[in-house]
N, C-alpha and C positions, 0 to 999 in steps of 0.2 A: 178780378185780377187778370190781366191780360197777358197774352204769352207774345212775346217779341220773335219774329219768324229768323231765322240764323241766314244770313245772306251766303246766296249759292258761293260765291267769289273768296269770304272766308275760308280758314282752313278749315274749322268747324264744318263748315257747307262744304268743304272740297271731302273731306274724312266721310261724312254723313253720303254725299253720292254714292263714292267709292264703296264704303259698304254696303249700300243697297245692291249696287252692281254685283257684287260680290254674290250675293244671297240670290240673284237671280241665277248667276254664272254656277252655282252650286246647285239648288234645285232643278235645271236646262241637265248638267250632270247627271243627278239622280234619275233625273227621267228618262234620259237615254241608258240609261245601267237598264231599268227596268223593262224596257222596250228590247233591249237583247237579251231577255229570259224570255219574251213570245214562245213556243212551243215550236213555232214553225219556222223559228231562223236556227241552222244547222250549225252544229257546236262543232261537230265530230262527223269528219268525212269519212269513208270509205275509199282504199284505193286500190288498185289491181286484185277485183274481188275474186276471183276463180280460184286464183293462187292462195289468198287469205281463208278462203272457204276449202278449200282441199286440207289444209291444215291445222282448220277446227275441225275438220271428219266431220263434216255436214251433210245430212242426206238432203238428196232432193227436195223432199216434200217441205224440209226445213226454209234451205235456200229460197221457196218461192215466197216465203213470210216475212223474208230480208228486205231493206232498203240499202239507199249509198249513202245515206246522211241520217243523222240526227241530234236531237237537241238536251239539253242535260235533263230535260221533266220526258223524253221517250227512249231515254240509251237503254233504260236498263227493260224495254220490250223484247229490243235487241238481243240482250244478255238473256231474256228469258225465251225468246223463240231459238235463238243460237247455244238455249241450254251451257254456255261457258261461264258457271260460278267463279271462276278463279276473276272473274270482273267483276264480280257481284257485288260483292260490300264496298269499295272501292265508288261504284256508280250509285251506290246505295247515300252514301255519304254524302257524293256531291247534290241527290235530290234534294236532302238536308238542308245543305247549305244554302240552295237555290232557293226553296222557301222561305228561308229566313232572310236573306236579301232583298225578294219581295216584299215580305211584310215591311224592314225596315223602311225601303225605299218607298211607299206607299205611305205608312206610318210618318214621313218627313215631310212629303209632298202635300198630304194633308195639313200638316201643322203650320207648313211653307203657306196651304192660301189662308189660314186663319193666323198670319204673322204679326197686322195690325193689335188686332186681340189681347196675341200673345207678348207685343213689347211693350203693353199697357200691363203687364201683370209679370211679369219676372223676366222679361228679355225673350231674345232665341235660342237661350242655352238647351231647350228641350227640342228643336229643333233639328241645329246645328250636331246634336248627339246621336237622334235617329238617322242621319241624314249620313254620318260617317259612320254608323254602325252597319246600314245598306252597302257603304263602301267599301268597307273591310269584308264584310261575306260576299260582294262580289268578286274582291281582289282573291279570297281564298278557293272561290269555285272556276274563275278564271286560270289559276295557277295549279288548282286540280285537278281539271280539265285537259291543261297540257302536262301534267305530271301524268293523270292516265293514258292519254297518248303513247307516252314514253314509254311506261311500263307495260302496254298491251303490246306493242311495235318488238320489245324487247324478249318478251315472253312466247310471240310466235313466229320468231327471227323474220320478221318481214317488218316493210314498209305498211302498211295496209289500212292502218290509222292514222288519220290526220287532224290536228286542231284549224278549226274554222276562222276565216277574219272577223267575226264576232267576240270570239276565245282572247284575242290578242286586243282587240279595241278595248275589251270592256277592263284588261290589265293595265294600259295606260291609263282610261280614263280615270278608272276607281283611285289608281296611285295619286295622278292629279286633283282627283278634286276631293279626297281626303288630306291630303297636302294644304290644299287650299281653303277647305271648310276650315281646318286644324287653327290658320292665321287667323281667318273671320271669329272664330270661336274666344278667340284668345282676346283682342278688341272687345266682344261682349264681355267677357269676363271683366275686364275695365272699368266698364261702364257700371255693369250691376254691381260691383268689387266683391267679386267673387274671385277663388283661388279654386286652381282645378288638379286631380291627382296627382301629378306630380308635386307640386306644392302641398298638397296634405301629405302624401309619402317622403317628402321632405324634409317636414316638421314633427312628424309622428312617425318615424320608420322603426323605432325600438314597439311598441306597438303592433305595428305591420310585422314585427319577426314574430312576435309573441301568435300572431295567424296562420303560420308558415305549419306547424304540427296539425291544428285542426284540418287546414287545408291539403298537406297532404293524405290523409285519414279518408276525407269525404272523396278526396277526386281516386285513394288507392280501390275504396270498398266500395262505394256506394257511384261513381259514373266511372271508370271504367267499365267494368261489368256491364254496364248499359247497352255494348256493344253488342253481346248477346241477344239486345232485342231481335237484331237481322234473322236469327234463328227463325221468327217467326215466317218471313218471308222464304222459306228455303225450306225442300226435301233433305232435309240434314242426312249425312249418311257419314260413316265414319272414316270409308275409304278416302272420301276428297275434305275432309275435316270443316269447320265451319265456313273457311275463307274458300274454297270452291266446290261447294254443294250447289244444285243446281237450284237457282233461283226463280221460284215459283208466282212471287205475287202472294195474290189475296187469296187464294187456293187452299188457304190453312184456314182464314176467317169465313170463306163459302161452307168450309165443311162444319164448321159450328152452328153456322148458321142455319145448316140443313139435320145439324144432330139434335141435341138438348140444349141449347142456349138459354132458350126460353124458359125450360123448364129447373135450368140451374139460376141462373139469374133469379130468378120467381122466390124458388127455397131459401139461396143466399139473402136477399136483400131482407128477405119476412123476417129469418132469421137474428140476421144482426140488427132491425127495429127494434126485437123484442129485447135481444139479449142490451141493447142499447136504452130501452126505454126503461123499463121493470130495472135493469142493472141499476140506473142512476136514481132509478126513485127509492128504492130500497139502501140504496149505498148512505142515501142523503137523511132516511130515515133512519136506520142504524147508528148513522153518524149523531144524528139527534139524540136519539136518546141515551148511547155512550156518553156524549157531554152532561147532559141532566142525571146523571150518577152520582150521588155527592158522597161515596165510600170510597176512597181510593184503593184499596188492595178488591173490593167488587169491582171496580170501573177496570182495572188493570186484567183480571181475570176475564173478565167479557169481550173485554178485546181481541184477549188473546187467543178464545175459545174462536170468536169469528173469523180472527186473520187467519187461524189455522190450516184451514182447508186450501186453501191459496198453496202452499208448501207439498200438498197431494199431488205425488204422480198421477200421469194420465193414465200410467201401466197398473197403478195401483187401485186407479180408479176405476180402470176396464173389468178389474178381478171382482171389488164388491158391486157394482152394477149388476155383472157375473153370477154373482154370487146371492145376488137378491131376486133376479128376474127370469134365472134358469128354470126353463118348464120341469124338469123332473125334480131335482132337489131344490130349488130358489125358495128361498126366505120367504118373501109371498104366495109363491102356491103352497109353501106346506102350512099354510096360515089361512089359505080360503079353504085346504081340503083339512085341516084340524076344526072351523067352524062349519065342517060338510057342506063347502062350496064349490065349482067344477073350477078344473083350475085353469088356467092364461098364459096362453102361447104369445108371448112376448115379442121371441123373436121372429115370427111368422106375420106379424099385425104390426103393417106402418104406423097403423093411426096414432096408436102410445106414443113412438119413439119421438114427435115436437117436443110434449109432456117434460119426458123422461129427458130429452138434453137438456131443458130449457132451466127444468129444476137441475141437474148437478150442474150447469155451467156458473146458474146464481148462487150454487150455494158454495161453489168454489173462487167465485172471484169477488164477494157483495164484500170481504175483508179487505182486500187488498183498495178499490175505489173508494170504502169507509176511512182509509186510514188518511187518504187523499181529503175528502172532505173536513173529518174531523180535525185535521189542520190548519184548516181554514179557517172552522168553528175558535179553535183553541186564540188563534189569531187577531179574533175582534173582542177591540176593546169592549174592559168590563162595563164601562161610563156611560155604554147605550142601554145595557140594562139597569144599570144603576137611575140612569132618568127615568128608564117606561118604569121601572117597581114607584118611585116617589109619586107617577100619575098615576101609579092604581093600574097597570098592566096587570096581567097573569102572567102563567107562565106559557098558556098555547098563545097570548097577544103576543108576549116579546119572543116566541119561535115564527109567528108568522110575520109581524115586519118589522123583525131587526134578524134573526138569522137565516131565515129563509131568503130573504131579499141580497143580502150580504154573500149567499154562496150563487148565485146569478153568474158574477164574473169567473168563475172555478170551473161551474155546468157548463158556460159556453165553451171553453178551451178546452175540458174535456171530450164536447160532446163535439167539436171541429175535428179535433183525431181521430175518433172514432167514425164519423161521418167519413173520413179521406180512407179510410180503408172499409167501405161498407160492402166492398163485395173479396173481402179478405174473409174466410170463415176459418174459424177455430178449428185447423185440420186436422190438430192431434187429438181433441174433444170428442171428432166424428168422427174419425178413424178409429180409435182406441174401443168407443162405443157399441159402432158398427161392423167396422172392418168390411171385408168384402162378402156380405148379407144380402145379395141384387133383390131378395125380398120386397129390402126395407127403403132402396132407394126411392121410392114415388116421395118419399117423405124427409129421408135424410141425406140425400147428392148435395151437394155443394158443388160450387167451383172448383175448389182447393181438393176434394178427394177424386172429382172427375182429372184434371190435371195432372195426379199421382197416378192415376191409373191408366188413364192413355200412354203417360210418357215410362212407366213401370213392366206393364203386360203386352204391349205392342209394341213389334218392332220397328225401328225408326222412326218413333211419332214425337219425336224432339219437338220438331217444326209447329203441331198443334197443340204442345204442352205451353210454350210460350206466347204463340197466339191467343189463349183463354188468359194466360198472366197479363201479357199486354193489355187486351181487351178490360180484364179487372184494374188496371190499374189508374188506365185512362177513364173508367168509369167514374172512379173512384176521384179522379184528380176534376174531373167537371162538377163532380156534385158538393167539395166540399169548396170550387170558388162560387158556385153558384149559393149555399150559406154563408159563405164568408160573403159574399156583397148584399145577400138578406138583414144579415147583421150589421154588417158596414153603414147599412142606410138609415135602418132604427139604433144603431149604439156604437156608434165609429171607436169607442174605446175598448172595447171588447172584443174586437177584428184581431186574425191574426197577421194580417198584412194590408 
């Protein structure tokens, strides 16, 4: 079959230039956004500094750590050798933004030299979308940039701050050539006959309100609150409140890294293996043989005897632990000294305490992930075992490859959540268990009780209480995409994104 070449002089051939041009004239764009985030072209000038510096009460030794410019990825050196928080979050935000600009425009410009590629397999619409998403956080970091201006100029009655001619190009530019991707974008859209959000929000907006609840929910609870991260970054102190406590850096992450990091890290992660591995194999066993019950008011009983403990206070759980492993009166030592045995300082000796979490945390929670499996169990049809019995299955064949096989997809989405918080430890477990025993810590620290007690017993240790949060969380958030694309690659149906 031959393809007939579309002569330049048609409109076809005249549309087909013009957009190519276009895609040029938008990634030339991109690239110059990118090129004014360099480090070393000046966002934010300095002006009549004696005056500006008399007014932040700068001492000397400060002043000579200062420059007269700088760029939105070195302001906030600035904010932290001129010790002036009240800048802090503010330039904090625009580093944000500047990163994310990067990446987009980077992200576009790539896509831009493999476009051939890419019009051969779905158009430029992925292109054209990183390419305005770089646009739009520079237009926000350009427009912050002189928003901070404004507001530093205003808050220490002087001229002193200036936004730079890079500040001001890269706000026309980004306007323009999101502008102008916007048309090209639109054209593709044509082509491939595709409709783009506004048209789905168009067509489906009773829909789109029905999201308006969830979405307020997640942006009131769960990213708001995010801003708190900055804590990390900052000697929080309660005189100058979050928004101008003096901004530190990585000052909160050096000190972890110089105290127990290592040795919290180490406890947590063994930890939440076991509690993760042993959890699931037993939840999945339970669950097994709760299903092969064939008395109903037995099967109902059994269950309910297991999910019980799940419903135990941690307070309640602290008292008979207490109440079992107490050196003078504990259940077990008057049980080794009734068979004339010496008796066990419990709470003096790390070594038990793995032991002794490992078992109440399974024997507390193997109901609650059983009742999770055994739904799934309840769930598959009877037809699979009604064929394995007609070929002469047993009953350990048809648990090993029809139900065993069958709870695969349950284990993996289980074990992804679980995996995304793996350096989250069960603080009320350890705390309720232990409390503050420094005995016992070689064996029972966590993250999560180190955390509580930096930011509990020392004063102003805000800043390092959210540096260990941060730190788990982002741990937490690498390791379950790095399974989610392990699983992605052998079982893309099982992925959870």
């Amino acid at each position: 079959m031959s393809v007939t070449a579309i002569p330049r002089g048609s409109i076809l051939g005249r549309q087909s230039v013009t957009r190519h041009r276009k895609i040029y004239l938008a990634a030339a764009a991109s690239a110059v956004l990118l090129l004014m985030m360099i480090p070393v072209i000046p966002w934010i000038q300095l002006n009549g500094t004696d005056a500006l510096f008399e007014a932040m009460k700068l001492k000397a030794s400060a002043i000579k750590k200062l420059g007269s410019s700088y760029s939105v990825f070195t302001f906030l050196s600035f904010v932290q050798d001129s010790k002036q928080g009240v800048l802090g979050l503010w330039s904090f935000i625009l580093l944000l933004v500047a990163a994310a600009a990067a990446v987009f425009h980077l992200w576009g410009l790539i896509l831009f030299l493999a476009r051939n590629r890419l019009a051969e397999k779905k158009g430029l619409l992925a292109m054209y979308s990183r390419l305005q998403g770089g646009m739009v956080f520079s237009f926000l970091l350009a427009a912050g940039t002189i928003g901070l201006v404004i507001f530093a100029n205003s808050h220490y009655g002087l001229n002193g701050f200036a936004a730079g001619v890079p500040a001001y190009v890269t706000l026309a530019v980004s306007a323009v050539g999101y502008w102008a991707s916007k048309g090209m974008e639109k054209q593709e859209r044509i082509v491939c006959r595709e409709h783009g959000f506004a048209e789905e929000f168009r067509r489906n907006w009773i829909l789109f309100l029905f999201l308006v609840p969830c979405f307020l929910f997640f942006l009131i609870n769960n990213y708001l609150p995010m801003v708190g991260v900055y804590f990390a970054f900052t000697q929080f102190n309660f005189k100058d409140s979050l928004f101008a406590s003096p901004f530190v850096g990585f000052k909160n992450f050096e000190f972890l890294l110089h105290s127990e990091i290592l040795h919290l890290t180490t406890n947590t992660i063994l930890y939440n293996v076991v509690f993760i591995v042993l959890g699931n194999v037993l939840q999945i066993f339970f669950a097994i043989l709760i299903s092969q019950v064939l008395n109903k008011h037995l099967k109902k009983t059994a269950q309910t005897m297991i999910f019980m403990p799940y419903f135990v206070s941690y307070v309640i759980l602290r008292v008979l632990v207490f109440n079992v492993f107490e050196y003078d009166v504990g259940l077990f030592n008057n049980f080794l000294t009734g068979i004339g045995r010496a008796k066990v300082d419990f709470y003096n000796t790390p070594a038990y305490w793995p032991w002794i979490i490992t078992f109440f945390y399974l024997w507390k929670n193997i109901g609650y992930g059983m009742v999770v499996y055994l739904a799934t169990i309840t769930g598959i049809s009877s037809e699979y075992y009604e064929a394995a019995q007609i070929d002469g299955a047993n009953i350990y064949q048809q648990i090993r490859y029809i139900t065993v096989p069958l709870l695969k997809p349950t284990f993996i989405i289980l074990l992804l959540y679980a995996l995304g918080g793996i350096m989250k430890g069960q603080f009320e477990l350890f705390y309720q268990l232990v409390g503050n025993n420094g005995t016992l810590f070689s064996t029972t620290d966590i993250f999560d009780t180190y955390v509580y007690r930096i930011t509990t017993t020392q004063p102003l240790s805000m800043g390092l209480g959210t540096a260990a949060g941060l730190f788990q969380s982002l741990f937490g958030f690498v390791v379950i995409l790095l399974t989610n694309f392990l699983i992605k690659r052998k079982n893309p149906e099982y992925a959870l994104f």
